[in-house]
C-alpha positions as CSV (number, residue, x, y, z in Angstrom):
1,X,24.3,48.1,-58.8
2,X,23.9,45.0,-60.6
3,X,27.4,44.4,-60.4
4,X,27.3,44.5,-56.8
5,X,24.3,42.2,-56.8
6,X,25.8,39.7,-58.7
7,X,29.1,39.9,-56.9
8,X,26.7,39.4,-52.9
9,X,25.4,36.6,-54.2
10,X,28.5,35.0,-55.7
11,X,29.7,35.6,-52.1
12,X,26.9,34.1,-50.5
13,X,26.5,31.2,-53.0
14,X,30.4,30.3,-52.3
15,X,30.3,30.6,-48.5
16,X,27.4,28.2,-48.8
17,X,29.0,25.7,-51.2
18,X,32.1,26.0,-48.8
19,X,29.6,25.3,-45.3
20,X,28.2,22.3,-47.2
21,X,31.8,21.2,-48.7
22,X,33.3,21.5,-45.0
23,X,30.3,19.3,-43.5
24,X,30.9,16.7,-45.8
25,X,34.5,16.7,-45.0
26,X,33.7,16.6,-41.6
27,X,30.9,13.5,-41.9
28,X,33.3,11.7,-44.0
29,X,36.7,12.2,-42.7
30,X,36.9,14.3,-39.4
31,X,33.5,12.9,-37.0
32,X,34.3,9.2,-37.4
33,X,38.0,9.7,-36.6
34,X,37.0,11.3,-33.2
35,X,34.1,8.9,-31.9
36,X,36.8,5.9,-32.5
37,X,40.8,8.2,-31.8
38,X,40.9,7.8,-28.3
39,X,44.2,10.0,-28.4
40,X,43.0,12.2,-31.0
41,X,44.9,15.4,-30.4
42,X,41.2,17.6,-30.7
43,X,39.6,15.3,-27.8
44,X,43.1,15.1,-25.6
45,X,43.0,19.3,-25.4
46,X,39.6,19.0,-24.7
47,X,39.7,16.8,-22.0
48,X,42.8,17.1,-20.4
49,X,44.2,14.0,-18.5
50,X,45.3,14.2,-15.0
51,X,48.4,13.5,-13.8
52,X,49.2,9.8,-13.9
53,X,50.7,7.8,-10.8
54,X,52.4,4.8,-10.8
55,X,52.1,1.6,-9.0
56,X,55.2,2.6,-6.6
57,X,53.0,5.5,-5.3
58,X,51.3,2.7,-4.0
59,X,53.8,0.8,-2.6
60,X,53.0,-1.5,-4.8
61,X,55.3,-4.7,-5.8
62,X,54.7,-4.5,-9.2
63,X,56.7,-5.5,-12.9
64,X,56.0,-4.0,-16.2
65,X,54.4,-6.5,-18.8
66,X,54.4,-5.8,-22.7
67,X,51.7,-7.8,-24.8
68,X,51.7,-7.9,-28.6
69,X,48.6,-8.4,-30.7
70,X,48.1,-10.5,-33.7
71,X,48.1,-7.4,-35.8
72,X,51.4,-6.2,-34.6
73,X,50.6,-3.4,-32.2
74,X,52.5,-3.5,-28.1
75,X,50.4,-3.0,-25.2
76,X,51.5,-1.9,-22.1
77,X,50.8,-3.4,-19.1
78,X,51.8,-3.5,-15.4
79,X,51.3,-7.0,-13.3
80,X,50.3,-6.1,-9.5
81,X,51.4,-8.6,-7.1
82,X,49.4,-9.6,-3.7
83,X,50.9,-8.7,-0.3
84,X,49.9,-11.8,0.8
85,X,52.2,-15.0,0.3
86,X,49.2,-17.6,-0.4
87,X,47.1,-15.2,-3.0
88,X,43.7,-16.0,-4.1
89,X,43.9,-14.9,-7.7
90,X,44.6,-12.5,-10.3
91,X,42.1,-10.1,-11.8
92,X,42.5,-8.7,-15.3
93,X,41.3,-4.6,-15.3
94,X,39.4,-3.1,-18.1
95,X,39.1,1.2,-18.2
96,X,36.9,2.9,-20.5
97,X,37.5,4.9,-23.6
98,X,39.7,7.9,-23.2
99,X,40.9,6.2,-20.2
100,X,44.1,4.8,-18.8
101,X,45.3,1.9,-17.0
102,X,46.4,4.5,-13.6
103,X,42.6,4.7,-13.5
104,X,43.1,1.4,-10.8
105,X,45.5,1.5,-8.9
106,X,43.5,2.4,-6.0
107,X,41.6,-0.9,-6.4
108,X,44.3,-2.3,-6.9
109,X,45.7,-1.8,-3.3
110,X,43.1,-2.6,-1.9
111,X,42.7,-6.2,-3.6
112,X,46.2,-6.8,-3.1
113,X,46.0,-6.4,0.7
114,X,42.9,-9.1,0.3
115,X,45.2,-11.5,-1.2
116,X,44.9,-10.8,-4.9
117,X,47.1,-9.4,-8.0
118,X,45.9,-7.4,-10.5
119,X,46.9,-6.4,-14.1
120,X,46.0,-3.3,-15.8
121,X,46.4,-2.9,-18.9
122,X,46.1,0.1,-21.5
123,X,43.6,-1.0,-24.1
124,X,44.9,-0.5,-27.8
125,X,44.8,3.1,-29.0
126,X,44.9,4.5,-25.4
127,X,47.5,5.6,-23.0
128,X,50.9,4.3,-23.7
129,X,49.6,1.0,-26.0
130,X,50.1,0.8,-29.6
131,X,47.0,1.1,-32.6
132,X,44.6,4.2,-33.2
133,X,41.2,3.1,-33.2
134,X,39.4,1.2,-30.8
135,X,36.9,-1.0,-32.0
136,X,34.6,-1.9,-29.2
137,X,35.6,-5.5,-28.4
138,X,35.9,-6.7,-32.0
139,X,39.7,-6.9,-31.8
140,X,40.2,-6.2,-28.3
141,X,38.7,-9.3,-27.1
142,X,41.7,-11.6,-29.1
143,X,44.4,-8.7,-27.2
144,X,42.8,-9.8,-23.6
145,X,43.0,-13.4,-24.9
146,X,47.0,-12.6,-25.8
147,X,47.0,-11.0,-22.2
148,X,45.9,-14.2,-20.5
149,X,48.4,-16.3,-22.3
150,X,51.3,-14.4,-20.6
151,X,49.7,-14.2,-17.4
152,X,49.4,-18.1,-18.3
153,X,53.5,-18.3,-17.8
154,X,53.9,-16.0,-14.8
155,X,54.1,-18.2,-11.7
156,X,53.9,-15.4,-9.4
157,X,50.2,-14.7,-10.7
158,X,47.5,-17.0,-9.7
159,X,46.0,-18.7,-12.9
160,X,42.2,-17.9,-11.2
161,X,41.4,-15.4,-13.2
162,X,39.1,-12.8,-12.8
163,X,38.2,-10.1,-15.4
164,X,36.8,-6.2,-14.0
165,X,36.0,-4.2,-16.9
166,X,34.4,-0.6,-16.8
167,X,32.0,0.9,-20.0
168,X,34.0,0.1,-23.1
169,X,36.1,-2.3,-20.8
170,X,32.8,-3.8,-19.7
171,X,31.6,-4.5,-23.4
172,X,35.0,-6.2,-23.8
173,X,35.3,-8.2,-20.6
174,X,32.2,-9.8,-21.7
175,X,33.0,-10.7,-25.1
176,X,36.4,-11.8,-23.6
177,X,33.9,-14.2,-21.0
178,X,31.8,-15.2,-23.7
179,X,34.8,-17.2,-25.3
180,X,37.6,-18.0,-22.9
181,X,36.6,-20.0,-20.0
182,X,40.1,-19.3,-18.6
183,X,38.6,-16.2,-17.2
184,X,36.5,-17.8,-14.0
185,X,34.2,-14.8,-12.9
186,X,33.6,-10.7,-13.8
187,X,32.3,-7.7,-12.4
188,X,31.5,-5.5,-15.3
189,X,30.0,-2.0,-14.4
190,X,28.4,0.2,-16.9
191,X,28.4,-0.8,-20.2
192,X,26.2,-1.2,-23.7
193,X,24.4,-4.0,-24.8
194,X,24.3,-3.2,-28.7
195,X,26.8,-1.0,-30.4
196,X,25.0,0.1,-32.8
197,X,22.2,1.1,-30.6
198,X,24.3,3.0,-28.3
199,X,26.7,4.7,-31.5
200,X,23.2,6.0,-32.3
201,X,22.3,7.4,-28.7
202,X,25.8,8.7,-28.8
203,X,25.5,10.7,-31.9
204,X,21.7,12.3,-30.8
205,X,23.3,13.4,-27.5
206,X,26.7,15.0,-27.9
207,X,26.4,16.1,-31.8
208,X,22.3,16.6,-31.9
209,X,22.3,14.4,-34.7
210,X,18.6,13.4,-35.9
211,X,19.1,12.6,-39.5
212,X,18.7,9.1,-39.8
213,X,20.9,9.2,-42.7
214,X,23.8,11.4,-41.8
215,X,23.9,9.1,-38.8
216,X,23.6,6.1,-40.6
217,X,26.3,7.1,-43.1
218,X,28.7,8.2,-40.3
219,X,28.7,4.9,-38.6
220,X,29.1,3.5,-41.5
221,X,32.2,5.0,-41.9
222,X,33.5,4.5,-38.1
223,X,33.0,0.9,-38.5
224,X,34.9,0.8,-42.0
225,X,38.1,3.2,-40.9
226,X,38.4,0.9,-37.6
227,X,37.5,-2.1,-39.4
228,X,35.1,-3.1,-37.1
229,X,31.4,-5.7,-38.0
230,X,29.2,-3.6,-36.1
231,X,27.0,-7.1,-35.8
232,X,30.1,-8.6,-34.1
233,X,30.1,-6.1,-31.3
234,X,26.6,-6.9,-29.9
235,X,26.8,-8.1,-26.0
236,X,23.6,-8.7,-25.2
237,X,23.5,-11.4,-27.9
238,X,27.3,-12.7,-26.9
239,X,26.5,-13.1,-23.3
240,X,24.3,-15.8,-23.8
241,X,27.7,-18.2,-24.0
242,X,28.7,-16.4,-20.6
243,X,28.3,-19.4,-18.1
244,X,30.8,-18.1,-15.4
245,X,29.6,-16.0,-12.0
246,X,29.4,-12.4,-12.9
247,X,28.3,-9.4,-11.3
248,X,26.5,-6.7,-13.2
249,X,26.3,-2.2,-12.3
250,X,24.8,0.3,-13.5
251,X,24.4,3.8,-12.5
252,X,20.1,4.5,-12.4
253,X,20.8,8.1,-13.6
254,X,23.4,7.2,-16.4
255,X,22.9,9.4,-19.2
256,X,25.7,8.3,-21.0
257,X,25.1,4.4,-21.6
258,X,21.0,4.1,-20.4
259,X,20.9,1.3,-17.5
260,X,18.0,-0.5,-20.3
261,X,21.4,-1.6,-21.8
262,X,22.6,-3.3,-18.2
263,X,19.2,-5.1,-17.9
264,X,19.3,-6.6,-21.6
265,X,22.9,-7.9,-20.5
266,X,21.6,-9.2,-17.5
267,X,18.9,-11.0,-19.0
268,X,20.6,-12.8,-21.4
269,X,23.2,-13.9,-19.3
270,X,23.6,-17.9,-19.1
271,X,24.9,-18.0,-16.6
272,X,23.1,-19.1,-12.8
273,X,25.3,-17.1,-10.6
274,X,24.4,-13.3,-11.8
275,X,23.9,-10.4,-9.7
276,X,22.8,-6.7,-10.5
277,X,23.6,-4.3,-8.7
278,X,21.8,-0.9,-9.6
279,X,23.4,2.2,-7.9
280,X,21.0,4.6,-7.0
281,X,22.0,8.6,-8.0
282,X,24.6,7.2,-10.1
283,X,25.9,8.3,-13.6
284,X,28.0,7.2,-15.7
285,X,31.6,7.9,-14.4
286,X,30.9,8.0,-10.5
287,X,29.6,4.1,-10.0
288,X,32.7,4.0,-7.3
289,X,31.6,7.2,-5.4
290,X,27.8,6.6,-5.0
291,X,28.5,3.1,-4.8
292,X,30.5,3.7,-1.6
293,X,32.4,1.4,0.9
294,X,29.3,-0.8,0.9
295,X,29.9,-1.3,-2.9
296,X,33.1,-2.1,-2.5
297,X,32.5,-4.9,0.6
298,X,29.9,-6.1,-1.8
299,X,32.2,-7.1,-4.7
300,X,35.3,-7.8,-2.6
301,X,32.8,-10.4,-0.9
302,X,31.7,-11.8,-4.6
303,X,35.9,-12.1,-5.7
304,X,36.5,-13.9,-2.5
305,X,33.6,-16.5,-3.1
306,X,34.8,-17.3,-6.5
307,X,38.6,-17.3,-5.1
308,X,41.1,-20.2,-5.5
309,X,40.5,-22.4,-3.0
């Protein structure tokens, strides 16, 4: 019997050891690497992308662009050219994490028949660009900058340029704004004001993580892995440089990202010419469907103001 006993609770004290082993494994290594691997394979079966159209579904004229950036990795990029002969400018898209450039194509069609072109771009880490992590704007802000200096030698593309950026492309279209005046106005729909604010929401929501330290820790190490300065990534400071016309949404029932981070943008903003736009019954992901055609007339009507004259 005492045999037995002592045998159980080797058992038990080994499973335990083993639970608290594997957590610390996970904390350390595993967590961080899905919160900042947008094509992690875990998070790809999990939520499984749809089928992805091309621009000539759309009978769109249209050329492929490749953009490397100053660490070395390619991003790929299609240039959308405007149906119209005299075009009014070219807007640079921005899709959120786990998303892909496809994501616009509608928009784009429609902007193109309004006289404008478009490029889409897959962010680093996503879709069919180059790099792992994504780090929030810290690096991608320099790979839109690249960007801009190719659209900068295209004479096909109108050098008014315009910059729509959704969630994580929203946090970077406004760093991007904050320090290249080349882009002239943005529409930026849904995004975060402070990243480590929002890592933290993040973290409560989807892993139920209340332990100030375990969260603390696991940040920590998303920001080393990805090489990120948390303090960098921190828009509601950074849009205080932002002097162009812009055009903030949020979704009022965004659980995601709360719309608290959309007014602390919006109030910091420099710039005279702001708007916000808050879409009623909205969340996170359906800004476009609430929004409706209205929305749409709305921020057709701001690119057209700002357009080259």
């Amino acid at each position: 019997m005492r045999l037995l006993f002592y045998i159980k609770k080797h058992i038990v004290v080994t499973a335990g050891s083993l639970i608290i082993l594997t957590g610390i494994l996970s904390v350390h290594f595993y967590l961080p690497r899905i919160f900042i691997e947008p094509n992690n394979i875990v998070v790809k079966l999990i939520n499984k992308a749809p089928k992805k159209l091309n621009p000539d579904d759309f009978g769109l004229e249209n050329s492929e662009l490749e953009v490397y950036t100053k660490d070395g990795y390619k991003l790929k990029a299609y240039k959308i050219y405007s149906e119209v002969a005299k075009n009014k400018g070219t807007i640079i898209f921005l899709h959120g994490i786990r998303a892909y450039k496809e994501h616009f194509l509608p928009m784009c069609k429609l902007l193109s028949q309004k006289g404008f072109n478009s490029v889409i771009v897959d962010l680093r880490g996503h879709g069919e660009s180059g790099g792992t992590y994504c780090t929030f704007g810290y690096k991608e802000k320099h790979d839109i900058l690249s960007m801009i200096d190719m659209i900068m030698l295209d004479k096909r593309l109108n050098k008014n340029i315009g910059i729509w950026g959704q969630s994580l492309g929203g946090a970077i279209a406004l760093q991007t704004m904050a320090i290249d005046k080349r882009i002239k106005y943005g529409i930026v729909e849904s995004t975060f004001s402070d990243l480590n604010d929002v890592s933290e929401e993040y973290l409560k929501r989807l892993l139920k993580l209340e332990n100030a330290s375990i969260s603390k820790y696991l940040l920590n190490r998303v920001y080393d892995i990805a090489e990120i300065k948390s303090k960098d990534v921190c828009p509601k400071e950074i849009v205080k440089k932002i002097t162009q016309p812009i055009v903030l949404v949020h979704g009022a029932n965004d659980k995601r990202i709360n719309i608290y981070h959309a007014h602390l943008n919006y109030k910091n903003i420099k710039s005279e010419d702001k708007t916000f736009l808050q879409i009623e019954n909205a969340t996170h992901l359906n800004v476009w469907k609430q929004g409706g055609s209205n929305y749409f007339k709305t921020l057709v009507s701001f690119l057209e103001n700002n357009a080259a004259q």
